[in-house]
Structure formats: structure tokens, C-alpha cells
C-alpha positions as CSV (number, residue, x, y, z in Angstrom):
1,X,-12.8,25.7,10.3
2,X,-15.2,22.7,10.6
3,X,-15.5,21.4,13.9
4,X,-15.7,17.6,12.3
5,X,-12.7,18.3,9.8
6,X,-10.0,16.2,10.0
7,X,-6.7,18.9,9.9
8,X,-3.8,18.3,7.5
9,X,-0.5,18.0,9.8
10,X,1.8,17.9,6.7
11,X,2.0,17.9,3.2
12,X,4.8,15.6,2.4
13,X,6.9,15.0,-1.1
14,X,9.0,12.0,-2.0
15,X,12.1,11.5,-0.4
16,X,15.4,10.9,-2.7
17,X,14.3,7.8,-4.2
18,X,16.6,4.0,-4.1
19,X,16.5,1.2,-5.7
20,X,15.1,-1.9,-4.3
21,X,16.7,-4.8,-6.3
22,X,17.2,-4.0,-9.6
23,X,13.5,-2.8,-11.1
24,X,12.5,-0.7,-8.5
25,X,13.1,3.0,-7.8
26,X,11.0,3.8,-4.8
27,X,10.7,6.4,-2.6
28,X,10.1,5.8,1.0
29,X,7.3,8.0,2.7
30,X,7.4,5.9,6.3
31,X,8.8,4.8,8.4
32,X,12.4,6.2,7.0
33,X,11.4,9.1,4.5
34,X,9.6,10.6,7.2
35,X,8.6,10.3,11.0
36,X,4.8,9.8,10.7
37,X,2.4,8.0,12.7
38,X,0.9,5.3,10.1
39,X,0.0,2.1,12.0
40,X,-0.8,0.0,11.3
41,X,0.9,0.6,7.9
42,X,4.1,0.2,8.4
43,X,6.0,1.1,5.5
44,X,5.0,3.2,1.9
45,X,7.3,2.6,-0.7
46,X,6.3,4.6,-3.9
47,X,7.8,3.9,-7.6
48,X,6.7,7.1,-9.3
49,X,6.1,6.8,-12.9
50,X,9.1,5.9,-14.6
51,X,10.3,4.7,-18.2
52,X,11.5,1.1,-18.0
53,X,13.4,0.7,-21.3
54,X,13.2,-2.9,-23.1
55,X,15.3,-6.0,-21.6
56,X,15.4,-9.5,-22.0
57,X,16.1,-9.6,-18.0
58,X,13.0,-9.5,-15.7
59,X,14.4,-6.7,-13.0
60,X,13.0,-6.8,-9.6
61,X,13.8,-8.6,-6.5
62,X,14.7,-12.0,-6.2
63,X,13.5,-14.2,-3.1
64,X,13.2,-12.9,0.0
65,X,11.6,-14.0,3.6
66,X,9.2,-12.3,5.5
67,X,7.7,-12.9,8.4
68,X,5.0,-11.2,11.0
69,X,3.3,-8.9,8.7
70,X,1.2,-8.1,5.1
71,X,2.7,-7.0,1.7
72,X,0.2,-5.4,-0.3
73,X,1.2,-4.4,-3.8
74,X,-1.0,-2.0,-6.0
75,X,0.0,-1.3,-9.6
76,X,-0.8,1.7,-11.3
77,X,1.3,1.1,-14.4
78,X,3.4,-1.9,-15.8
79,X,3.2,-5.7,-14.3
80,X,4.5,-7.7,-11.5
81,X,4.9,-11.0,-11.8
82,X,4.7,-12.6,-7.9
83,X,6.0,-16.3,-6.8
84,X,6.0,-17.5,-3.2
85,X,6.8,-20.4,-1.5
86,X,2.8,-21.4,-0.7
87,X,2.4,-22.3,-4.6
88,X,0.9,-19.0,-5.3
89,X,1.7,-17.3,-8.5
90,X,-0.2,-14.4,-10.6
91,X,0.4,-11.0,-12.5
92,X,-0.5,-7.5,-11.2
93,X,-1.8,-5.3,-14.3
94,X,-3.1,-2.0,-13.9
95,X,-5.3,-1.6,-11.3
96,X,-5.1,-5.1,-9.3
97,X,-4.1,-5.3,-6.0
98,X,-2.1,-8.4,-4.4
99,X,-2.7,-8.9,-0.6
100,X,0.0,-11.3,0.8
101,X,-0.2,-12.5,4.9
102,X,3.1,-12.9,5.4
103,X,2.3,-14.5,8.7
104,X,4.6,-17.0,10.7
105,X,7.0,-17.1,7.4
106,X,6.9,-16.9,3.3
107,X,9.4,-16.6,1.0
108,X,8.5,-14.6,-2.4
109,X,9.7,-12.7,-5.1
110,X,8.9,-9.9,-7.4
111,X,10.0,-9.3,-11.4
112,X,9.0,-6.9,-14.0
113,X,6.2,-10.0,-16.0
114,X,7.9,-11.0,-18.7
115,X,6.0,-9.6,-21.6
116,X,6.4,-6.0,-20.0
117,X,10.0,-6.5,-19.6
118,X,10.4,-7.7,-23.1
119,X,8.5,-4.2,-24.3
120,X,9.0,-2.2,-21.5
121,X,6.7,1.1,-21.1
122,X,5.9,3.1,-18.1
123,X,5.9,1.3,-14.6
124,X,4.4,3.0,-11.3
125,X,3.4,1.1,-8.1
126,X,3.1,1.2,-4.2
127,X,4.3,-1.3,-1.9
128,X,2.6,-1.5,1.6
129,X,3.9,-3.3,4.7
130,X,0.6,-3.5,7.1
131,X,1.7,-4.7,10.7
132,X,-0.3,-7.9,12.4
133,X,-1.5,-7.6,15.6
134,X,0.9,-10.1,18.2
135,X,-1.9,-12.6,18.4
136,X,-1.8,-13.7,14.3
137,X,2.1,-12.7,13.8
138,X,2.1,-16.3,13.4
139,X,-0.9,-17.4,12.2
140,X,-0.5,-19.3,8.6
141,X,0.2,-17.4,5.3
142,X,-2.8,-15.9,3.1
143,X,-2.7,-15.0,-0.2
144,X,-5.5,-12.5,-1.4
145,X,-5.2,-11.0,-5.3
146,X,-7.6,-8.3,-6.4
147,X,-8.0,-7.7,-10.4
148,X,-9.0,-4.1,-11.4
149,X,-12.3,-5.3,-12.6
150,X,-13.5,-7.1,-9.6
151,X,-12.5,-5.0,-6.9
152,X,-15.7,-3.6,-5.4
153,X,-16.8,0.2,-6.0
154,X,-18.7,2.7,-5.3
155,X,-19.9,4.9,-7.7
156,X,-20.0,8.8,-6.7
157,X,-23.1,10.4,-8.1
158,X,-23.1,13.0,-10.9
159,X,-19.7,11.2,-13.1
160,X,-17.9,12.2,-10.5
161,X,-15.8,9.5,-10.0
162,X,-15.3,6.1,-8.4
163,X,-14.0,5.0,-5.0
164,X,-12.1,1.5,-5.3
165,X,-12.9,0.0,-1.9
166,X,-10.3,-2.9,-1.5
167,X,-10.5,-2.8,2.2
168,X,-12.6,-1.9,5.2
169,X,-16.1,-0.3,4.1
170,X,-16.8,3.2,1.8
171,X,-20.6,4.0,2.4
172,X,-22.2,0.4,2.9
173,X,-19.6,-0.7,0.0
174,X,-17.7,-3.7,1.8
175,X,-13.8,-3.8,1.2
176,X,-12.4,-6.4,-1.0
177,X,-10.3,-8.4,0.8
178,X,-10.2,-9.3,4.9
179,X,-8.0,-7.9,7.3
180,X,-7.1,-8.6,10.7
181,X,-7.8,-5.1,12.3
182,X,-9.7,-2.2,11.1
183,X,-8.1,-0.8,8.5
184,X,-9.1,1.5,4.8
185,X,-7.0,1.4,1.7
186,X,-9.3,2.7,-1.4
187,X,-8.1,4.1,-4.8
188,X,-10.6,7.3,-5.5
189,X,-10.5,8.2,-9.0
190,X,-12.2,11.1,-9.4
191,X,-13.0,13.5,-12.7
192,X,-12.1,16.5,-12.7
193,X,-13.8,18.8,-10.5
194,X,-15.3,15.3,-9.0
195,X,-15.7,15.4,-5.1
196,X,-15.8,12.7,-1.8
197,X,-15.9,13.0,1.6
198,X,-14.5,10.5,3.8
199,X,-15.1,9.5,7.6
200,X,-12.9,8.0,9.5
201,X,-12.1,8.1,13.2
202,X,-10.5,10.4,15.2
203,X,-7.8,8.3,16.3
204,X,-7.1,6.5,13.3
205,X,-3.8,7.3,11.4
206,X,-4.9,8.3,8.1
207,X,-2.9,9.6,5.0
208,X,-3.9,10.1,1.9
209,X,-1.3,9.7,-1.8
210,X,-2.0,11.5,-4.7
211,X,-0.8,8.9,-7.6
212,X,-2.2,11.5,-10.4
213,X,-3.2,14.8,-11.0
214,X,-3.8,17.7,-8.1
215,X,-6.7,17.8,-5.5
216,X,-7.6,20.1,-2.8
217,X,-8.4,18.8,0.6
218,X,-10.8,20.3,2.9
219,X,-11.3,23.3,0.6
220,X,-7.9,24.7,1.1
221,X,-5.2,22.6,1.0
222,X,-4.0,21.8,-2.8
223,X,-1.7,18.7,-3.2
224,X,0.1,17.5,-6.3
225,X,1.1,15.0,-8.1
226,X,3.2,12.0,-6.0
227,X,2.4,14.1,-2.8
228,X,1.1,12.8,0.6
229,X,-1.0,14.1,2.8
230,X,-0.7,13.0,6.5
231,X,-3.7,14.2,8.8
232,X,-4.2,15.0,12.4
233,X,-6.2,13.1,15.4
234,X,-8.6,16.3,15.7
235,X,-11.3,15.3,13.6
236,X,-13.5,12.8,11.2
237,X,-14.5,14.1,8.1
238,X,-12.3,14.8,4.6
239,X,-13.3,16.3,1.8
240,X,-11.5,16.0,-1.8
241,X,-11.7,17.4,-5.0
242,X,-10.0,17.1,-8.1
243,X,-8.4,20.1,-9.9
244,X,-7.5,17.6,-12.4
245,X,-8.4,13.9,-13.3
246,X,-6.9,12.6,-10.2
247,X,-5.6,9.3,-8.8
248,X,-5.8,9.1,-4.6
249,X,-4.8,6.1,-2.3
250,X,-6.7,6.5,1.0
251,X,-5.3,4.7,3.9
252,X,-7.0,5.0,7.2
253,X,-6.3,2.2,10.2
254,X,-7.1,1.9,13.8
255,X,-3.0,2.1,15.3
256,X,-1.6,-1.5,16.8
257,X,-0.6,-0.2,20.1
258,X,1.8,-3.2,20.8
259,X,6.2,-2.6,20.8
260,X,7.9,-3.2,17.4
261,X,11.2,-5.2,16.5
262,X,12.0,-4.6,13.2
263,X,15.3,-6.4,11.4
264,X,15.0,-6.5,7.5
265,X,12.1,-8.3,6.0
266,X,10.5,-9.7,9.8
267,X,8.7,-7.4,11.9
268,X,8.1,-8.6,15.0
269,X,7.3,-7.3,19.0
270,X,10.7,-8.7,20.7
271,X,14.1,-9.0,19.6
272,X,14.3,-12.5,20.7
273,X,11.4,-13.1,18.0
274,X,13.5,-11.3,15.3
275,X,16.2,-14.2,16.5
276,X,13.5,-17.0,16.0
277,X,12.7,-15.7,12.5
278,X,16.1,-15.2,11.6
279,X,16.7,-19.2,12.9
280,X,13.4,-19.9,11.5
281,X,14.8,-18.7,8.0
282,X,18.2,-20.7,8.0
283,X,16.5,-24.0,8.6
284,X,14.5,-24.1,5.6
285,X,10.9,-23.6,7.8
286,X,9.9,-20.5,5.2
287,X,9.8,-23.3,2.6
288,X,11.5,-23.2,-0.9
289,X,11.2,-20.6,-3.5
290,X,14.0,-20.7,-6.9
């Protein structure tokens, strides 16, 4: 084997999928569904493709705090409408990306947009928690929304494909939005029998989610459909390709070595911060969401 490879460690499919409120059906990969090393992502929820049948209800989740972290939201199919308590408002289609700092406090909420409801169709997603680093747990609340045409690319040769770069850098293509530590998330949508390679440190936690079709990695390894592929510290490079038309959300970050209190919807580094928040909360300082 390649020296420079970076080895699979596991291969992992969806855990037993929940509901979150009353429009989601997610299945977690981390930290619950399974014991992997991700900082600093925190969490990977993943709604599969699923029918959503016609309602005159928006499902979702009504409004919620958070506090001392990032929600970032990719659609794949279907819409989101978002609200938060900063004024911000906006629809997720296909292919956007919604980066929301969390910070020292928000409140939001998340519904099936109203049109899509009123049809309904097909409705996949991902839901990422990305940890802050102590120093901006509190720093004030960003909102950063990414549509499908905007988001910068880069295109491989030959009709290949396209890497999505909506964060960190993909070969002198800069991400989309800004982070606070170093940190990849593309969306590589290859052909089929498209290829890219990928460098990333060797201490970086790095997994990889196939959202569509079936790709081998590093020659070898083939991974299907709503699989994902955790790799080892032991190496840099990754090479894909795509068996079929294929769908792959690459995340790659340099780990937040710091302790972790987690209660709910506030991730914090001390339990008597997870108190403050939860104080914070019940005095009104989130601000006011209906």
C-alpha cells in the first residue's frame, strides 16, 4: 500500500434512524451512532432520501436555542425554510448550504418551506454541529448561506466531475464561507468513472459520506450508497472514483483538543458553562423567535 495513503478505519452504515421534531428522520453517524473521532464536527445527522407526502403543516422543528457552536445544513433534496432570532430568514434548495455561528446564543427553527410541504416530493439532507474553539464560544452570532450556484468549484479535468468547495481550500480553490479553525467540507460530484484525490493532514479527522451512488476509495475499498467512510491518522492522500454517478460530502478538520460539556442544544468546555447557558436561556438573552 501507498506510503502517503490515508487507510480506511471503518466503513460505517446508518444507524436505526429517529425522528427529530416532526419532518425529520435522521440517522446519527457521531457522536451517538458511532464512536468516531470527528472534531471538530461534532455531530452528523443524515435524512436519507425519503418520500414526504403532501400536508398543509410545515413539519420540522420548532424553536430551539443553541449556544457555543455551528449548524450547518446542506440540502440534497426538498427545502428548509430557517428563522432565527438575529432577523435572519432564507430557503435551502438543492444544493445550498446554510452556515449558522451559533456563538454565545441564538434561537432558530427549521420547517419543511412551505411550497414543498404543500406538494411534497423527495427530501434528503445533513445536519452538521462544528464545535468552536473556547476562545469564540462566545463570540456574537454569524449567519453565512451558500446557494448551489454560487458556491465556488472546482472543475476536475476530462468531465469528470466537480468539487463543491464550501469550506477550507480544494487545489487553490478557496472555500465558501469562513471558519474559525481549519476545517474541509466539499460536495464532490463526480461522473461515473470520474476520479479525485484529496490531501489532507495526517492528524486531521477526516470522513467521507456517500449521499449517491457507489465509489471506491483508494482503489480497493467500494462504499455505497448512504455509507461513511471514517479514515485513519497514518497518511495524506485519498483517492476516489465513482462506480456510479456519485454524490460525496468530504469533511476533513484539524481536532479542538479542548474538554467538552455537552447538555442538549449548548456545547460547551465546563458544566458550570452548560448552567450559564441554560440561565442564559430562561432570561430571554437568546432573544425572541415565534
Amino acid at each position: 500500500m501507498n506510503a502517503h495513503l490515508k487507510s480506511v478505519s471503518a466503513v460505517l452504515s446508518p444507524a436505526t434512524p429517529h425522528l427529530v421534531g416532526d419532518g425529520f428522520k435522521v440517522s446519527n453517524f457521531f457522536p451517538k451512532g458511532y464512536k468516531i473521532k470527528m472534531s471538530p464536527f461534532f455531530l452528523l445527522d443524515y435524512n436519507a432520501k425519503m418520500e414526504v407526502a403532501p400536508t398543509p403543516a410545515q413539519g420540522g422543528v420548532g424553536v430551539h436555542p443553541h449556544r457555543g457552536f455551528e449548524t450547518v445544513t446542506l440540502a440534497y433534496h426538498g427545502a428548509i425554510a430557517h428563522h432565527d432570532s438575529s432577523g435572519n430568514t432564507g430557503v435551502i434548495y438543492p444544493g445550498d448550504v446554510q452556515w449558522m455561528t451559533a456563538a454565545k446564543g441564538i434561537l432558530h427553527k427549521e420547517l419543511h418551506e412551505e411550497k414543498f410541504s404543500t406538494e411534497g416530493g423527495t427530501f434528503q439532507m445533513v445536519q452538521l454541529w462544528v464545535n468552536l474553539p473556547s476562545k469564540d464560544k462566545m463570540s456574537p452570532p454569524k449567519y453565512q448561506s451558500v446557494s448551489h450556484s454560487t458556491v465556488n468549484k472546482y472543475v476536475l479535468p476530462a468531465e469528470e466531475g466537480i468539487v463543491e468547495v464550501i469550506a477550507g481550500e480544494y487545489k487553490g480553490t478557496a472555500g465558501s464561507v469562513s471558519t474559525f479553525t481549519p476545517l474541509h467540507v466539499y460536495n464532490a460530484r463526480l461522473n461515473k468513472g470520474g476520479k479525485a484525490s484529496f490531501s489532507f493532514p495526517a492528524d486531521y479527522n477526516t470522513g467521507f459520506l456517500v449521499v449517491e451512488g457507489k465509489i471506491a476509495v483508494n482503489e480497493n475499498e467500494v462504499v455505497a450508497e448512504n455509507q461513511f467512510i471514517h479514515f485513519a491518522h497514518d497518511g495524506e492522500e485519498i483517492h476516489l472514483e465513482a462506480l456510479d454517478s456519485s454524490i460525496v460530502l468530504i469533511l476533513s478538520g484539524e481536532p479542538i483538543n479542548e474538554p467538552i460539556a455537552q447538555y442538549g442544544p449548548f456545547l460547551m468546555n465546563r458544566p458550570e458553562e452548560i448552567k450559564q447557558a441554560l440561565d442564559d436561556y430562561n432570561q430571554g438573552k437568546f432573544g425572541y423567535l415565534e
